[in-house]
N, C-alpha and C positions, 0 to 999 in steps of 0.2 A: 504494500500500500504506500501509497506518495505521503511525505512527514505533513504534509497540511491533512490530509485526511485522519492521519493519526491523533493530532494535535487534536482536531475538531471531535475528533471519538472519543478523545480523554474528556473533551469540555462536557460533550454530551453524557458523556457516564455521569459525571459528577453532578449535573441535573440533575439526571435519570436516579441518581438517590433519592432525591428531595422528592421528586414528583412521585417515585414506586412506594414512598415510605408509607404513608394513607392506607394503601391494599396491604403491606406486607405486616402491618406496625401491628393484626392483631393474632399473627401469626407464630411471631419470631424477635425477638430484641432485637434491632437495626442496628451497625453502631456505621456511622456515617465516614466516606473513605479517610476525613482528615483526623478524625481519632487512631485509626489503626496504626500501630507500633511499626515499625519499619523493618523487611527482611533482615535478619542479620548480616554482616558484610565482612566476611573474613578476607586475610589475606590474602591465603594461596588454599588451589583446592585441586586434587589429583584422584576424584572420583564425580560422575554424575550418573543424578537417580533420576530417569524419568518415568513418569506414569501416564498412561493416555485412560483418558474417562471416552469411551466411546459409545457413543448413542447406536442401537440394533436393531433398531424396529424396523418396518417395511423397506421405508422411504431410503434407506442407509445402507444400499447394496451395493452401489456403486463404488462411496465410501471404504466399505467393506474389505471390499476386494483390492483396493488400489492399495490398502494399510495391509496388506496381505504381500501385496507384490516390494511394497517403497520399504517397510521396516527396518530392512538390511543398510538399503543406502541412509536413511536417517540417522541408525545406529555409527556407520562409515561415517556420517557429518561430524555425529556428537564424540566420536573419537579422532579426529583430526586435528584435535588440538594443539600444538608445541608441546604441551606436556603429556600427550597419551594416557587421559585420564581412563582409568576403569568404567568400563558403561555399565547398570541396571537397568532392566527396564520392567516394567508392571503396566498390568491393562486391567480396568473395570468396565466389564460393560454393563450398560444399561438398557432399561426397557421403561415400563410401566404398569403398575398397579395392575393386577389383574393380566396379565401378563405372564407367558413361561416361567419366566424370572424377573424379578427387578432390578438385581446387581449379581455379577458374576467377578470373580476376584481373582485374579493371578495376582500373587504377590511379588515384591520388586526381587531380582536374583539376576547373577551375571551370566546363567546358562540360558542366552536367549534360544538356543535352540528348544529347548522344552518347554519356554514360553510361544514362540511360536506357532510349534506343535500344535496349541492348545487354538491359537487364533484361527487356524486355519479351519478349525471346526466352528466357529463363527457363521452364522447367516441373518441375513437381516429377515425380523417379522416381527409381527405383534406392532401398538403403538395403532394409529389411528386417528385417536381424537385428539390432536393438537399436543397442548402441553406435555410432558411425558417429568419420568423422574429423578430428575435432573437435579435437586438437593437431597435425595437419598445417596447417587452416585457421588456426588463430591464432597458429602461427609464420610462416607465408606475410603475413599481416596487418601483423605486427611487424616483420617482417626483410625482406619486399618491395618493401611497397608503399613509396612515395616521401615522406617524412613529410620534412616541413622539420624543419630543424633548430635556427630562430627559438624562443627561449624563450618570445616573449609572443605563441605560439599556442594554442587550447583543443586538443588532439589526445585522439580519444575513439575508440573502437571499440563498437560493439554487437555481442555476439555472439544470435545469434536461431536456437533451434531447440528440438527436443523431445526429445533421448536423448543417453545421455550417452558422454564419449569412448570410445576401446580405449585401454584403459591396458595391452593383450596387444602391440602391434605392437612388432618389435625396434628397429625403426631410424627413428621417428622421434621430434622434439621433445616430452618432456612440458610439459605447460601451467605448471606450477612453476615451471619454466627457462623460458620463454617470458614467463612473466606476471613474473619479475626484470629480464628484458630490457628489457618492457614500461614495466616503474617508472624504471628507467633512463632510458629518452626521454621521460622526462612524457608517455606513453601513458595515458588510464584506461580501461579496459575492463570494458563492463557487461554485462551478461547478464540476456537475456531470454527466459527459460520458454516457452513453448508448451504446453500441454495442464497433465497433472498426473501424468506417469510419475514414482513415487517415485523411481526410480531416478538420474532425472535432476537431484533438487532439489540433493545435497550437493556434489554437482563443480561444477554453477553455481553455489553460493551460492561453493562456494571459488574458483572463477576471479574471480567479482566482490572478493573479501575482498582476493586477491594483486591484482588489476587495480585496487585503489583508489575499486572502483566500486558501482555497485547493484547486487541482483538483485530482477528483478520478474516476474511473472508475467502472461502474457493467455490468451486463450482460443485453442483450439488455430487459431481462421482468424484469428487476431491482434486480436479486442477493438479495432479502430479505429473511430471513428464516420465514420461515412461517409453523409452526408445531401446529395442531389440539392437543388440551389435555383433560383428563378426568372431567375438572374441569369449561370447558369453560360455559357450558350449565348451569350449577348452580351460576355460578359466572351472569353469563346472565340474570337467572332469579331473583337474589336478585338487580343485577340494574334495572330492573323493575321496581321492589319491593320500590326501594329507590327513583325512578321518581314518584312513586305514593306518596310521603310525600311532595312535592312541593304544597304549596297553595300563590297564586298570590293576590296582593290586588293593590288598584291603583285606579287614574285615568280611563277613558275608553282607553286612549291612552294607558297606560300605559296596562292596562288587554289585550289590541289587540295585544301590544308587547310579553305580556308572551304568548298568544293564538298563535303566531306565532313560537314560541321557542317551544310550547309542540307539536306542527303539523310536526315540524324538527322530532323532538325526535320519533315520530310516526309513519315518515318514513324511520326511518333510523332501526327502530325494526323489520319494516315489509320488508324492503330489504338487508338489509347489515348481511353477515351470522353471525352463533354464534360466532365464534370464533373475531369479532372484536367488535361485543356487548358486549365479556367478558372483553377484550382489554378496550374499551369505560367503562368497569362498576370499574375496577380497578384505571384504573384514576381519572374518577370521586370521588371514597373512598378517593384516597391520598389529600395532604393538599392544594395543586395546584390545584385540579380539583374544587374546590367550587364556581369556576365562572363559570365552564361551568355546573356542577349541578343545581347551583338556578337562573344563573342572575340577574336580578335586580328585584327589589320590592315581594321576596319571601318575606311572613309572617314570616312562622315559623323560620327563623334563623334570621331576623330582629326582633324580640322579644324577643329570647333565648338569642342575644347578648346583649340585654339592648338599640341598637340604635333606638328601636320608641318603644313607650308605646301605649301598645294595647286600651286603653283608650280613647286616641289620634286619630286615626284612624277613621273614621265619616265612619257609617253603611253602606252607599251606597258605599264604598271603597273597604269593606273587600269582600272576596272568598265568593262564594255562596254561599259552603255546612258550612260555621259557622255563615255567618249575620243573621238567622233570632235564632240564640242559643240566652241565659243570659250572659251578661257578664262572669261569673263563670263559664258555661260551656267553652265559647271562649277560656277562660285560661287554662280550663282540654284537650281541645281537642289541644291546638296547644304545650301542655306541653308534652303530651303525644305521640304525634308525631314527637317531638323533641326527644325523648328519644328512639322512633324504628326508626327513621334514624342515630342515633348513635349506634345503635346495627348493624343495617344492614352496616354500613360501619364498623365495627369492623370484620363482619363474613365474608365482600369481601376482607379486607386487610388480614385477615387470610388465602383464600383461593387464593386469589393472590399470596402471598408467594409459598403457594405447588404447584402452577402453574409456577411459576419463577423455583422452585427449577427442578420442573420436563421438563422444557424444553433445561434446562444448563444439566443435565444430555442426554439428547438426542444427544444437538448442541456436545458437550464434545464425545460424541462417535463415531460422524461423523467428529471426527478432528478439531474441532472450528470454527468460523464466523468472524474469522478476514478481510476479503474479501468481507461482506456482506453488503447490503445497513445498516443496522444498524449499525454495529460495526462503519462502516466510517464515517456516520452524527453523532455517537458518540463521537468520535476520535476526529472532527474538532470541536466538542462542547465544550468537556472538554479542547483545548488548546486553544481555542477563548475566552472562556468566564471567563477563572479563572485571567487573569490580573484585569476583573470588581469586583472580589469579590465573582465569582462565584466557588464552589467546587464540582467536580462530581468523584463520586467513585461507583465502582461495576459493570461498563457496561452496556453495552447498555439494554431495556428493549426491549423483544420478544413479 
């Protein structure tokens, strides 16, 4: 959005108090934007948690599916930073009363693959008559999900949908008291438009005003650029490649947990098209993604780093295919598999590049993406998060 229309959305939010306060005032305590406490603002911060509140109902198919295909390169944005912060991400979805469900909850965690997973089983239905519920989700957001309590984190929310709350329901949280909460924990929370129901602009502009945050608008199947390249399908197949260097040791708990991250990763190959496995295979290469690549109790990078001694490790622990090896082999084989997941993420960061460069020439022909779901949760990333330490340069990733 151009800074005059932003400027003018912040004057309008700050109205948009005064004048919603009437309807809301017998609902919920109001506390009006210039009372709210201000984000906390630390120094430096080498972790971000995001969370998307996504709206599910009919009308949010198109949505849907674009946050299905884009997640990977968002994820890629929100790790590009100079400092390679660790990314989280967490989804609530929503509905309304009466309804399948009303909130669905993935909690924030750095195995995006098995959060994912979970998105991909997403469909839009339910929803109907207008309002939907949309301060049951962004109190569930704020007060559920697992949000560190490390000051030198970016903690951000999107809220994504196209109609606006029931400010009629008796019993639960209005977004006013939620969105103080919110300021409290150095929450920002933006919101993001979907279509152009009038009805919907003034309660988003004001959740973004109390949340600290943006509001922007896309088009009702989300405005993301989504462009197919020559590079995707190979990029696709060396993260394969790179998933098959993963060897899990552990506990039985501990092995049920990685058996359950490889089950993700296995549906998400066999459903999710090439082009967001190449998406998922470039992330996973950069310096961010190594949590969502190995998660926890991976051998071979838990060795190569020096933090457990293969020695150490009692037989009934280690990965199948090397417990019943010599010592000596143990060491050749998880040496040497150290060494082709370091090549295979060399040849995806490589062709990730010709994949970036060949899509900026594309976007660059059709007149740029400033307008685009990316560019925008790029925009509010790089101004939200650089007071913590954080520094983003180069634009959003496709």
């Amino acid at each position: 959005m151009k800074t005059n229309i932003l400027v003018t959305g912040l004057v309008l939010a700050t109205v948009g108090t005064v004048l919603l306060y009437p309807t809301i005032r017998s609902h919920a305590t109001t506390v009006p934007p210039k009372t709210l406490p201000a984000p906390v603002v630390p120094t430096s911060a080498k972790r971000v948690q995001v969370v998307f509140v996504l709206d599910t109902t009919g009308s949010m198919g198109g949505l849907i599916q674009a946050a299905k295909e884009k997640i990977w390169s968002i994820a890629s944005t929100l790790a590009q930073a100079q400092q390679a912060p660790e990314i989280s991400m967490g989804l609530v979805a929503y509905r309304d009363h009466g309804d399948q469900y009303v909130t669905r909850v993935i909690d924030l965690n750095k195995d995006l693959d098995s959060m994912y997973s979970q998105l991909m089983d997403f469909r839009a239905d339910g929803g109907g008559d207008g309002p939907e519920a949309v301060n049951d989700a962004l109190d569930v957001a704020i007060q559920r999900i697992s949000w560190s309590q490390d000051p030198n984190v970016y903690r951000v929310v999107f809220l994504v949908g196209d109609a606006p709350p029931h400010m009629d329901y008796q019993n639960d949280v209005k977004y006013p008291v939620t969105m103080a909460a919110a300021a409290a924990k150095g929450i920002v929370v933006n919101t993001i438009q979907c279509g152009s129901a009038s009805e919907t602009v003034a309660p988003w502009r004001q959740i973004a005003a109390l949340g600290h945050g943006r509001y922007f608008t896309v088009e009702q199947a989300g405005s993301a650029v989504a462009i197919e390249t020559p590079f995707d399908a190979e990029i696709a197949k060396l993260a394969a490649d790179l998933d098959g260097t993963r060897m899990y040791y552990g506990s039985a708990e501990e092995k049920a947990a990685a058996a359950g991250k490889i089950e993700a990763t296995d549906k998400l190959r066999a459903e999710a098209s090439v082009a967001a496995q190449a998406r998922r295979g470039a992330f996973n290469a950069s310096a961010s993604g190594a949590g969502n690549l190995l998660g926890g109790h991976e051998l071979v990078d838990d060795v190569a780093s020096g933090r457990v001694d293969l020695k150490a490790v009692a037989p009934a622990a280690l990965p199948p295919s090397i417990a019943k090896l010599e010592p000596e082999e143990q060491r050749h084989v998880l040496a040497a598999t150290a060494d082709k997941r370091k090549a295979l993420q060399g040849e995806i960061a490589k062709l990730a590049k010709e994949r970036d460069s060949y899509i900026k020439d594309k976007v660059d022909a059709t007149g740029g993406a400033k307008d685009s779901l990316d560019q925008q949760i790029y925009d509010a990333v790089r101004e939200q998060a650089a007071p913590i330490g954080l520094k983003y340069e180069g634009g959003p990733k496709f």
